[in-house]
Backbone as CSV, one residue per row, in Angstrom:
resi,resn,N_x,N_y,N_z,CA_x,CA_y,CA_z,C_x,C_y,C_z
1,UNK,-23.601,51.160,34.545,-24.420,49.970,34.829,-24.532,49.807,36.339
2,UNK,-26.075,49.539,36.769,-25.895,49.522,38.561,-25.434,47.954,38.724
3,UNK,-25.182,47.827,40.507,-25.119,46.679,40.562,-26.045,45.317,40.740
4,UNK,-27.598,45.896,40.210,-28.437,44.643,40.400,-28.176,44.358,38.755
5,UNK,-27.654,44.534,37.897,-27.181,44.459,36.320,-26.542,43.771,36.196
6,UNK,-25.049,44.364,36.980,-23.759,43.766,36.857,-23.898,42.146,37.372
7,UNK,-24.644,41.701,38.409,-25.304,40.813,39.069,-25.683,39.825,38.055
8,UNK,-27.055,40.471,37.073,-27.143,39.678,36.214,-26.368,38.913,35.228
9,UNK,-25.573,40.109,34.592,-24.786,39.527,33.775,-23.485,38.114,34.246
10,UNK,-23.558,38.749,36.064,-22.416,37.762,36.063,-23.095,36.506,36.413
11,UNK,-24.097,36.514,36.489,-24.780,35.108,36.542,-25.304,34.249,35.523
12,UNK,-25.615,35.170,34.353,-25.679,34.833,33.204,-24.216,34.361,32.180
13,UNK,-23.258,34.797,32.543,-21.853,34.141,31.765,-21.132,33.832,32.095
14,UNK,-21.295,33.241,33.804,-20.239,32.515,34.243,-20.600,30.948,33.909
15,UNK,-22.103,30.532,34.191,-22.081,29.087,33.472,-21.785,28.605,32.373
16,UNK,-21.860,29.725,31.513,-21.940,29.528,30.260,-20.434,29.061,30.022
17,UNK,-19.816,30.208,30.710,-18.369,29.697,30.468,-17.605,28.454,30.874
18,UNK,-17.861,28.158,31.946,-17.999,26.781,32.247,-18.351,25.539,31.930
19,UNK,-19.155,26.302,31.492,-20.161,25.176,30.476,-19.206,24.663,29.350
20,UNK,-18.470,25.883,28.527,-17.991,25.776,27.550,-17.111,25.664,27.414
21,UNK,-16.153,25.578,28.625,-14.782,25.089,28.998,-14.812,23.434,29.590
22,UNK,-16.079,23.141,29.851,-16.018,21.456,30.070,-16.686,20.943,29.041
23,UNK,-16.740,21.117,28.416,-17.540,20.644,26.807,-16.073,19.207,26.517
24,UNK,-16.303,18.019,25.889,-15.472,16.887,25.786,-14.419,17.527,24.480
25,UNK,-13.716,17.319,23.835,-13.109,17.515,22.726,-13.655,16.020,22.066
26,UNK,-13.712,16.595,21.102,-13.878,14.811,19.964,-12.603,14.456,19.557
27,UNK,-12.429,12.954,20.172,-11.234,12.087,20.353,-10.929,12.421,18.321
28,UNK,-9.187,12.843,18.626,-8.576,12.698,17.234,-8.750,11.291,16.466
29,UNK,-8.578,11.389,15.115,-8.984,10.089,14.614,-7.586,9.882,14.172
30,UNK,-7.144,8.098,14.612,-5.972,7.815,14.545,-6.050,7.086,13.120
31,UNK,-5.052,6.959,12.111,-5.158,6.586,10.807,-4.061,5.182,11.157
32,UNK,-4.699,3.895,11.358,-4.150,2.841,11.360,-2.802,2.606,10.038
33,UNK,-3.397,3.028,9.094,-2.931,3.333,7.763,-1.497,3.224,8.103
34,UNK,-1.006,4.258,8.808,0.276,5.032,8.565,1.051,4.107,9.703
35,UNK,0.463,3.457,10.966,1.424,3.194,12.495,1.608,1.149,11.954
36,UNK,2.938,1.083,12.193,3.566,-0.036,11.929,2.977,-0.971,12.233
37,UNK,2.203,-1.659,12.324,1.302,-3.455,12.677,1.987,-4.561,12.283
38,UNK,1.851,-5.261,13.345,2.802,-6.890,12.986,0.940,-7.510,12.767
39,UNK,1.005,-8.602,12.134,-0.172,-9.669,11.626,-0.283,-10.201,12.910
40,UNK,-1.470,-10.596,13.163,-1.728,-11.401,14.627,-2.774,-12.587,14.371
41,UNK,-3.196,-13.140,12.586,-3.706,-13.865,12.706,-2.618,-14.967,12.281
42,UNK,-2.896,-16.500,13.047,-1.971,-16.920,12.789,-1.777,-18.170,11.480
43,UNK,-2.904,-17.240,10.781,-2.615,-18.317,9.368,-1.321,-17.391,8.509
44,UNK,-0.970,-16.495,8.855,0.297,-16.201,7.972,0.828,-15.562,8.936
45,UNK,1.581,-16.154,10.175,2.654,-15.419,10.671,4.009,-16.242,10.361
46,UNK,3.926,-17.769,9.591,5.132,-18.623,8.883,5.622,-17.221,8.093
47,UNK,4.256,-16.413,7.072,4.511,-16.648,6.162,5.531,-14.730,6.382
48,UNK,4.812,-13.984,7.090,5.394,-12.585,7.555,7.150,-13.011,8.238
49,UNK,6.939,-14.127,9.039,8.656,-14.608,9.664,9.278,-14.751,8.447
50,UNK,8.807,-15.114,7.615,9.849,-15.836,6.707,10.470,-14.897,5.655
51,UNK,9.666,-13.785,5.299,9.925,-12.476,4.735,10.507,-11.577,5.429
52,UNK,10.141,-11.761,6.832,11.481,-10.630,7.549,12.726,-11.303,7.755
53,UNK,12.968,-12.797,7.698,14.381,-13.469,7.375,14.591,-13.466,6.951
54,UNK,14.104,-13.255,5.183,14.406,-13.243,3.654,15.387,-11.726,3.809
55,UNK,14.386,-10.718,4.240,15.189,-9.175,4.261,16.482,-8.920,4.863
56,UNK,16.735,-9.364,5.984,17.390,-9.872,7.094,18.537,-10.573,6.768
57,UNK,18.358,-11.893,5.952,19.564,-12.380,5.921,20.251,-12.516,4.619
58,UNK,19.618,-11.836,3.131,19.911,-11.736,2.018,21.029,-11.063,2.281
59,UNK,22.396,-11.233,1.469,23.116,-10.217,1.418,22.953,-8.967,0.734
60,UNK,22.378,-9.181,-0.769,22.201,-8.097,-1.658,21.325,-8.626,-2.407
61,UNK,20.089,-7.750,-3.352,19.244,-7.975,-3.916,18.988,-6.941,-4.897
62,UNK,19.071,-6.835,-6.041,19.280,-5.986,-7.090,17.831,-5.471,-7.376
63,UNK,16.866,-6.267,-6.958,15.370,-5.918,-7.525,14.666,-6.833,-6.130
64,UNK,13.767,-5.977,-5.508,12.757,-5.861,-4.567,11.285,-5.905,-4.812
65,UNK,10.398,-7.289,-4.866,9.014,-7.184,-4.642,8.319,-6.546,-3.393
66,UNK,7.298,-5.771,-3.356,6.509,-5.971,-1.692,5.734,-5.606,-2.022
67,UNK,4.943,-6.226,-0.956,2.908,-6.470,-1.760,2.203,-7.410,-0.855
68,UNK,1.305,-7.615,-0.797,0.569,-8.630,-0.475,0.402,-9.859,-1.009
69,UNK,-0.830,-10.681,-1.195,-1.247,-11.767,-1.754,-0.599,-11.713,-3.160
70,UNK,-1.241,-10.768,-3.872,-0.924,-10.928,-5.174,0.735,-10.927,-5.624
71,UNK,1.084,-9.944,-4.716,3.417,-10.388,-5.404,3.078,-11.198,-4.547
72,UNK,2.838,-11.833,-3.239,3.279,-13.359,-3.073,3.127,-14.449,-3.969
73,UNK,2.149,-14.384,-4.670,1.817,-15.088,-6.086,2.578,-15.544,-6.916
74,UNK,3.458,-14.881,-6.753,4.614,-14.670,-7.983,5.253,-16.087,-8.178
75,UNK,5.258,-16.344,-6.561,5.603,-17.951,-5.962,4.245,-19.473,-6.003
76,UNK,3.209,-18.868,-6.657,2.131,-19.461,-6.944,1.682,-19.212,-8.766
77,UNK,0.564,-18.656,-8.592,0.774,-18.973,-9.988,0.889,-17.902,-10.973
78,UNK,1.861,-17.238,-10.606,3.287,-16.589,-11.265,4.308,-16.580,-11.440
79,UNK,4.675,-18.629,-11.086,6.053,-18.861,-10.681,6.514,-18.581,-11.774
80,UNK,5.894,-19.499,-13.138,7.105,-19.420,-13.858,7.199,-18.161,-14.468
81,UNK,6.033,-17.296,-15.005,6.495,-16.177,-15.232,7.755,-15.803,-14.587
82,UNK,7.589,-15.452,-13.072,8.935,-15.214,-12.453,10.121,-16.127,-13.137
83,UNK,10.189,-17.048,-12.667,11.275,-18.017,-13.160,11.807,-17.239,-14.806
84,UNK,10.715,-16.971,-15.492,11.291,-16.580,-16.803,11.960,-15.194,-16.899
85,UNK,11.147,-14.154,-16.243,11.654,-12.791,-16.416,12.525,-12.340,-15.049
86,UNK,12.269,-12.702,-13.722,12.991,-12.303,-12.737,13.553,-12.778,-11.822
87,UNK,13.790,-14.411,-11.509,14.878,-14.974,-11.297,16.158,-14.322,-11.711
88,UNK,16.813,-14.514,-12.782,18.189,-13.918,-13.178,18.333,-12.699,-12.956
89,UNK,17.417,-11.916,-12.615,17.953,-10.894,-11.801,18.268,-10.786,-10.591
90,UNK,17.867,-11.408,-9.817,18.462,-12.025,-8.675,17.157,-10.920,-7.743
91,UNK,16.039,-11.221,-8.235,14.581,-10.651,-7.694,14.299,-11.689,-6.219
92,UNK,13.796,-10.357,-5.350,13.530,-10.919,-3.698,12.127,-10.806,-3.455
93,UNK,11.458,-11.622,-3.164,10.029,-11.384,-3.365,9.387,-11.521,-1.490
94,UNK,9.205,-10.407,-1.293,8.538,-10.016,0.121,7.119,-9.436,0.199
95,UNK,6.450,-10.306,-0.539,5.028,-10.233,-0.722,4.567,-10.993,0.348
96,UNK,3.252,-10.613,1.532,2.545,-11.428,2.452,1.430,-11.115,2.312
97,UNK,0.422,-12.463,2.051,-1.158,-12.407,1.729,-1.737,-11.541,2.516
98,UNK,-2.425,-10.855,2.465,-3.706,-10.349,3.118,-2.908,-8.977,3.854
99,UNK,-1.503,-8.868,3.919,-0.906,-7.532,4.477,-1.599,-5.474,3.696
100,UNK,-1.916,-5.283,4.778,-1.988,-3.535,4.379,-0.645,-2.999,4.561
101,UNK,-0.986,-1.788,4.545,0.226,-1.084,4.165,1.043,-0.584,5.606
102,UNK,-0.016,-0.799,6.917,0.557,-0.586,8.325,1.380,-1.759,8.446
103,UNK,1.241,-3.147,7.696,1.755,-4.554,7.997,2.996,-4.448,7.659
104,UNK,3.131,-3.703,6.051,4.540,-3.208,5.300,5.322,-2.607,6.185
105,UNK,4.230,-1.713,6.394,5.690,-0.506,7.671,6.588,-1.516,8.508
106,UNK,5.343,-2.584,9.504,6.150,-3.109,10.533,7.404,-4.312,9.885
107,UNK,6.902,-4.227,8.853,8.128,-5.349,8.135,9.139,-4.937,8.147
108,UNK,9.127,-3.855,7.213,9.828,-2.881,6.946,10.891,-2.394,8.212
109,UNK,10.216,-1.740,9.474,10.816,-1.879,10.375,11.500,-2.365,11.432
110,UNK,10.973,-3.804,11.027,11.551,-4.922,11.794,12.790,-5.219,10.752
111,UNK,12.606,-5.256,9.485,14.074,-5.843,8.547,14.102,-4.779,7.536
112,UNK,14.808,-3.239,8.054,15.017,-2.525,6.505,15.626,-3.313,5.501
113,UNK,15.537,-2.580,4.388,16.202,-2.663,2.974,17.619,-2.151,2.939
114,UNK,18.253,-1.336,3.745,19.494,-0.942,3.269,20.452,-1.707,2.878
115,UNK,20.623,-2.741,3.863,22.022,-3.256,3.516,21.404,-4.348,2.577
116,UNK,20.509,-4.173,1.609,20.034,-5.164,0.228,21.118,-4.044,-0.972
117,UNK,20.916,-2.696,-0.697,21.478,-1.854,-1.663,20.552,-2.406,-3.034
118,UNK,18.920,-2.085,-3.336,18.447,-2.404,-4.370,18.488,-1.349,-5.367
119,UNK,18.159,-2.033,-6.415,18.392,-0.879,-7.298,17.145,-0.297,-8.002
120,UNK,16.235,-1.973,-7.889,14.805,-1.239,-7.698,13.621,-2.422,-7.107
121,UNK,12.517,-1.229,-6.916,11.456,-2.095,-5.465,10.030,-1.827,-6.651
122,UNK,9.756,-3.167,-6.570,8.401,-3.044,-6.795,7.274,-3.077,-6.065
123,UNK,6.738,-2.147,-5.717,5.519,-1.870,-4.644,4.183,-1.825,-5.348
124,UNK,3.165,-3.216,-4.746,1.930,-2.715,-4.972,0.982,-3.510,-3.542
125,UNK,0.172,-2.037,-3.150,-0.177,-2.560,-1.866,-1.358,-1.105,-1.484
126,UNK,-2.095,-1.612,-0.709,-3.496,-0.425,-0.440,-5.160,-1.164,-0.480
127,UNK,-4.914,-2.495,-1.729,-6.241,-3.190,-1.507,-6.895,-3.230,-0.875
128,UNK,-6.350,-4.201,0.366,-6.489,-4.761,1.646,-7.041,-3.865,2.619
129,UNK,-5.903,-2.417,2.748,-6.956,-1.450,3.550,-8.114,-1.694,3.153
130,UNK,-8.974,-1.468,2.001,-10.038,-0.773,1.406,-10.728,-2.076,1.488
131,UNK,-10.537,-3.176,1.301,-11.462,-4.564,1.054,-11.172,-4.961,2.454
132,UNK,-10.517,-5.009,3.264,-10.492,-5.742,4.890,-11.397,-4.493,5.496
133,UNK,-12.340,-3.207,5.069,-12.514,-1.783,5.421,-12.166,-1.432,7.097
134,UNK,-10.862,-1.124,6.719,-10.328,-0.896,7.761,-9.628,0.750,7.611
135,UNK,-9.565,1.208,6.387,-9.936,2.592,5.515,-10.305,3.391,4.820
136,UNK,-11.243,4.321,4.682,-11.528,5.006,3.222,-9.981,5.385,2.541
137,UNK,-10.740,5.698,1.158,-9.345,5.769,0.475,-8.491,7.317,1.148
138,UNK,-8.799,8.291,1.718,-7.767,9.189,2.030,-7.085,8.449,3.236
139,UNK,-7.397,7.647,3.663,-6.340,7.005,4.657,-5.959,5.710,3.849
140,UNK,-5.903,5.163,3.458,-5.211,4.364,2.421,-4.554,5.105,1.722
141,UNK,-4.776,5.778,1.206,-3.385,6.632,0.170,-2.573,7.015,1.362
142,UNK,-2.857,7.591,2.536,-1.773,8.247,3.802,-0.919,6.585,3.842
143,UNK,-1.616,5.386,3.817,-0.546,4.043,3.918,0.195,4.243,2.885
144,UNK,0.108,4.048,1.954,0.542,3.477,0.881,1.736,4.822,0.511
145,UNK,1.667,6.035,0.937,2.377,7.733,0.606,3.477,6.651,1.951
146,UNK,3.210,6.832,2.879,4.023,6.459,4.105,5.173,5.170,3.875
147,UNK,4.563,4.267,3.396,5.169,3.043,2.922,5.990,3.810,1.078
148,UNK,5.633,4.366,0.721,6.782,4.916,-0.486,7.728,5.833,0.023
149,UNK,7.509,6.674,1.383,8.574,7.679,2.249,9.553,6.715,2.668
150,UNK,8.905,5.623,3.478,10.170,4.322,4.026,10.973,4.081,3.292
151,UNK,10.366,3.614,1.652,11.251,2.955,1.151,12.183,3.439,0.607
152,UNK,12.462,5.017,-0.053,13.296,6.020,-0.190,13.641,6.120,0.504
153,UNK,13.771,6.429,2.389,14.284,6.463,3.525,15.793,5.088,3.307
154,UNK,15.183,3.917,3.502,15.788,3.027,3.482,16.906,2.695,2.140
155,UNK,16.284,3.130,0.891,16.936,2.549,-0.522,17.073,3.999,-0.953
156,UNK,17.642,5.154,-0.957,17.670,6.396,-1.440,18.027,6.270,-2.800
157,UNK,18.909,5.272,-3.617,19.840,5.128,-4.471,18.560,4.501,-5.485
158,UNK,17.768,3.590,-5.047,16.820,2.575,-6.087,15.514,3.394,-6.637
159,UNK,14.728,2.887,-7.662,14.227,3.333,-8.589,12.875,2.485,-7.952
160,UNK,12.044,3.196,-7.405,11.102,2.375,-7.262,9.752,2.788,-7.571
161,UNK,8.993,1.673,-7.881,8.236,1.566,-9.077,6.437,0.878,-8.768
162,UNK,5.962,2.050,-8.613,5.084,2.255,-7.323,3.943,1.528,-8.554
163,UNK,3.363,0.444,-8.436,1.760,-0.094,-8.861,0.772,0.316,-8.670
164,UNK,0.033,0.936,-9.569,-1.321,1.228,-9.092,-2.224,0.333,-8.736
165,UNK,-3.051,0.535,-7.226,-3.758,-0.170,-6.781,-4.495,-0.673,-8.121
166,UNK,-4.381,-2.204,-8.351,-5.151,-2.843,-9.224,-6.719,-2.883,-8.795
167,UNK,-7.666,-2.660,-10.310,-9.067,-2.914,-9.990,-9.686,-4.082,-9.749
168,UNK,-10.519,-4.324,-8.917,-11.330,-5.228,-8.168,-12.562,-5.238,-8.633
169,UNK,-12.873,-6.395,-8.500,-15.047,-6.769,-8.965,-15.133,-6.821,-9.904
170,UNK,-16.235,-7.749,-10.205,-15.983,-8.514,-11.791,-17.151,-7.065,-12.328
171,UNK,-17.810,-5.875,-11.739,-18.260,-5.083,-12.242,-18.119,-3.498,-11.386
172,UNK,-18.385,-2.363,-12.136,-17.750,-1.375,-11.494,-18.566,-1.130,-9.565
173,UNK,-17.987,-0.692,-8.821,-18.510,-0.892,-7.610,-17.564,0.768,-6.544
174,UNK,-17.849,0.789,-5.485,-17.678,1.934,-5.173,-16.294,1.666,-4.605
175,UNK,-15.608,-0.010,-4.260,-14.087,0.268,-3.798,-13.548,0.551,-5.296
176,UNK,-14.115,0.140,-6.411,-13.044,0.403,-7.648,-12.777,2.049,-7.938
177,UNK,-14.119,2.592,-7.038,-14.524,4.230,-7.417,-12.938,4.916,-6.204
178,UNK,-12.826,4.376,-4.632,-11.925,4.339,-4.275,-10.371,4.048,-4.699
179,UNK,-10.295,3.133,-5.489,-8.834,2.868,-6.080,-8.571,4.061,-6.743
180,UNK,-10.021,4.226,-7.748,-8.750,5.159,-8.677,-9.000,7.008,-8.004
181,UNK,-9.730,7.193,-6.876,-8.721,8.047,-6.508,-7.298,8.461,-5.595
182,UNK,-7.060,7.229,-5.624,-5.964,7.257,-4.642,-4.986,7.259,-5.726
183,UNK,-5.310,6.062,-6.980,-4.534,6.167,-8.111,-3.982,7.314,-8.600
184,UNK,-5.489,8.383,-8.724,-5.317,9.427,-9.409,-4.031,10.400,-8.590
185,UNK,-4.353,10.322,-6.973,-2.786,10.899,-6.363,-1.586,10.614,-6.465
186,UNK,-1.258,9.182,-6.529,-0.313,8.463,-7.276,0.145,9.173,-8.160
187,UNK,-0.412,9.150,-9.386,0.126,9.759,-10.891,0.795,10.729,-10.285
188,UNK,0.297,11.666,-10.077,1.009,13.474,-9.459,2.314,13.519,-8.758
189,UNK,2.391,12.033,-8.190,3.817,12.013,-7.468,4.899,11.227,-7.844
190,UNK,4.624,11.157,-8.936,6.222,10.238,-10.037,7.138,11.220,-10.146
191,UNK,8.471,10.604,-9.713,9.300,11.363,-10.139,10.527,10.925,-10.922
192,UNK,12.074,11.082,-10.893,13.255,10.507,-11.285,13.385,8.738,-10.797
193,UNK,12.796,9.585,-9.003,13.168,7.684,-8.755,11.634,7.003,-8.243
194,UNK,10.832,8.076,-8.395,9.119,7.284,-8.132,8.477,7.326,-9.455
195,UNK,8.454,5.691,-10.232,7.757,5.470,-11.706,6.541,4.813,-11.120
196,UNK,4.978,5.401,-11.548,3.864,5.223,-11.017,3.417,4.223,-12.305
197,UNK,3.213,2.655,-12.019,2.485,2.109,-13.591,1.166,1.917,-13.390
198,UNK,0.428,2.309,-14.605,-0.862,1.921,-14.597,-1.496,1.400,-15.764
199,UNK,-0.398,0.293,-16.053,-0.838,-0.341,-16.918,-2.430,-1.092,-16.147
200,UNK,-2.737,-1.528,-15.442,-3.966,-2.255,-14.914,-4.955,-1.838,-15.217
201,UNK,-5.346,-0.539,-15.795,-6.195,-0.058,-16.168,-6.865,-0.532,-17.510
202,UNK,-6.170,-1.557,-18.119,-6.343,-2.006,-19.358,-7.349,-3.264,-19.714
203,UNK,-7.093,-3.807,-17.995,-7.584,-4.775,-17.847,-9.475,-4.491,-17.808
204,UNK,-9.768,-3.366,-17.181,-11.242,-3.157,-17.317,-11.400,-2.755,-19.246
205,UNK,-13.105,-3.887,-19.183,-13.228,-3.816,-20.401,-14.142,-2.230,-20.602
206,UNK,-14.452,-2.125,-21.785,-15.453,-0.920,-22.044,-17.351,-0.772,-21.235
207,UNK,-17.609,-2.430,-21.055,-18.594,-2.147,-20.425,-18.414,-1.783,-18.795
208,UNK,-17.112,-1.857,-18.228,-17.112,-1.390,-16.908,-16.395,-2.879,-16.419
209,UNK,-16.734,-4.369,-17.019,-16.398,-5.665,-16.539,-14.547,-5.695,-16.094
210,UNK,-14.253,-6.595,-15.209,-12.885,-7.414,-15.641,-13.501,-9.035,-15.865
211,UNK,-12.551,-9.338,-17.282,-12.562,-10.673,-17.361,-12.051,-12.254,-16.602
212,UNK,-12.772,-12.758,-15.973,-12.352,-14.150,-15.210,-11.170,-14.926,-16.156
213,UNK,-11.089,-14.866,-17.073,-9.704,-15.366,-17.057,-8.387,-14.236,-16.598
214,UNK,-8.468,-13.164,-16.344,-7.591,-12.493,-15.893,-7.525,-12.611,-14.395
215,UNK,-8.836,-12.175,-13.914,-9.117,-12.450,-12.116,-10.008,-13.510,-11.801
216,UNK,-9.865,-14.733,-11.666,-10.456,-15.473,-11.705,-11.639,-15.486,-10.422
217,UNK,-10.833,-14.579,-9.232,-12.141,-14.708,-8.083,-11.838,-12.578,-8.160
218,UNK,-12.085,-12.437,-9.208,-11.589,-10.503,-9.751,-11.069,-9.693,-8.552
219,UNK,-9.986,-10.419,-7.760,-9.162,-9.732,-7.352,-7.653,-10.380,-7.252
220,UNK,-7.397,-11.775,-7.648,-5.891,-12.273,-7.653,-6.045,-12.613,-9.293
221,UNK,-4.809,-12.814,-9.311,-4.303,-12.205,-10.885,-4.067,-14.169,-11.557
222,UNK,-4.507,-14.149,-12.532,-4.396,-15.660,-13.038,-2.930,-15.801,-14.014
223,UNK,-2.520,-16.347,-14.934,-1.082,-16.542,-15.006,-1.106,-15.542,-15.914
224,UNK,-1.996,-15.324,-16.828,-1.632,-14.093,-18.216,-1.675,-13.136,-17.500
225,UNK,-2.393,-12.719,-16.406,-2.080,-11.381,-16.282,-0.800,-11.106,-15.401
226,UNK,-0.220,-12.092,-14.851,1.209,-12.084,-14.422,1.811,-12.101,-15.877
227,UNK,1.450,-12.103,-16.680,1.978,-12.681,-17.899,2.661,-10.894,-18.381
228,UNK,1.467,-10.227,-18.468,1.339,-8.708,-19.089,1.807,-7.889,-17.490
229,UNK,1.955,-8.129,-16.393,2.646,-7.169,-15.546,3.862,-7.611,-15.975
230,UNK,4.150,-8.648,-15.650,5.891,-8.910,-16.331,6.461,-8.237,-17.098
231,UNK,5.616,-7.881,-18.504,5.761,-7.205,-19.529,5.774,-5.790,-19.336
232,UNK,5.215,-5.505,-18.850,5.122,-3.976,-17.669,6.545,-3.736,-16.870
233,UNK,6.758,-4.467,-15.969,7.782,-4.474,-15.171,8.787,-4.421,-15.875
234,UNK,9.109,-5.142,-16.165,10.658,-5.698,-17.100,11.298,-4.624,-17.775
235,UNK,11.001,-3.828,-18.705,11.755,-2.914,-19.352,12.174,-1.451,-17.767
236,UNK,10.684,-2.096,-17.157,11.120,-0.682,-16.054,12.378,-0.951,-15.432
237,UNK,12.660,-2.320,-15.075,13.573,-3.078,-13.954,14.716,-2.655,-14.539
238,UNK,14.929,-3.420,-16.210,16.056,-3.425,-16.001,16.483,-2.004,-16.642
239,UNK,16.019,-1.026,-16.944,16.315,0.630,-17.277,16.736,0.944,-15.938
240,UNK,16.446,0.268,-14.837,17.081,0.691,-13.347,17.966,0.370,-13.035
241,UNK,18.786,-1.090,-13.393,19.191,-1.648,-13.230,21.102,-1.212,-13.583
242,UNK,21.909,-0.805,-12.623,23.336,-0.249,-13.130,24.086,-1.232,-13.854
């Protein structure tokens, strides 16, 4: 090759290379999902303090709620259900309205579970990502996988008893199309001490509907259907229970 060639070529692929060595990278996408968040609005930061003092200063707790709105309920209108089936077990209920599953982590990390020594945790939580859309469902399942790693981290010994994201909308819609595949990952990962329930699925009728006396605004749960998770729960609890 002469050198009015060699010339060309090097004028021809040195920009290029340059070119293609300053090209931006596309910023990684961070999954809120998974990194610990404290609540910053301040209609429920009573209610997040008062659940990390509950964790905090309980001595021992044989059976563990955590959840959002709906296990906070349990204290609304699921009291007495509670009162009937999980009071005497000496059940801790660390449910906070409107919390995702990054809110859990920071709870979580602000007041582990260990020194509760439970024997089992009832977890249902992932909604909120998907209805506050603050995730599609593969980053909502990364919350909700992350928040079931903690809680084995923290309770290695307890039986915990993972809820399937309950269905939403009084007709079928594309977050319900989201729940159940995150659900569907769920199932695959039950094991000795991860029991996946899906009883909720019962609640959609055949035309696709949920009924208003079950969800009255079809996403918080009215007293019967605290009525039939109870009924759900209960044989799981106390089969955990030493």
């Amino acid at each position: 090759m002469n050198h009015q060639a060699l010339l060309a070529l090097a004028l021809f692929t040195v920009p290029f290379s340059l070119a293609s060595a300053q090209e931006p990278k596309s910023p990684a996408i961070v999954n809120a999902a998974i990194i610990p968040a404290p609540r910053t609005d301040n209609g429920i930061l009573a209610r997040q303090t008062e659940c990390i003092r509950r964790a905090k200063e309980t001595k021992s707790a044989p059976v563990v709620f955590i959840g959002d709105s709906i296990t906070q309920a349990w204290e609304g209108e699921g009291r007495e259900v509670w009162a009937q089936n999980f009071a005497a077990l000496g059940a801790l209920n660390l449910g906070v309205s409107g919390d995702r599953t990054e809110h859990v982590l920071y709870r979580l990390q602000q007041a582990p579970l260990t020194h509760l020594s439970p024997e089992a945790i009832v977890l249902l939580i992932g909604t909120n990502n998907l209805g506050h859309g603050t995730g599609n469902a593969e980053q909502t399942l990364a919350g909700v996988q992350k928040v079931i790693a903690t809680l084995h981290e923290q309770a290695p010994d307890a039986v915990l008893l993972v809820c399937e994201t309950f269905p939403r909308g009084e007709r079928m819609n594309e977050m319900r199309g989201n729940i159940v595949k995150i659900n569907q990952v769920l199932r695959t990962q039950a094991d000795k001490q991860t029991h996946v329930l899906g009883f909720s699925d019962g609640w959609v009728r055949a035309d696709g509907t949920i009924a208003k006396e079950l969800m009255p605004d079809f996403l918080h749960l009215a007293k019967v259907a605290y009525e039939q998770w109870a009924a759900a729960l209960l044989p799981e609890i106390k089969a955990a229970l030493k």
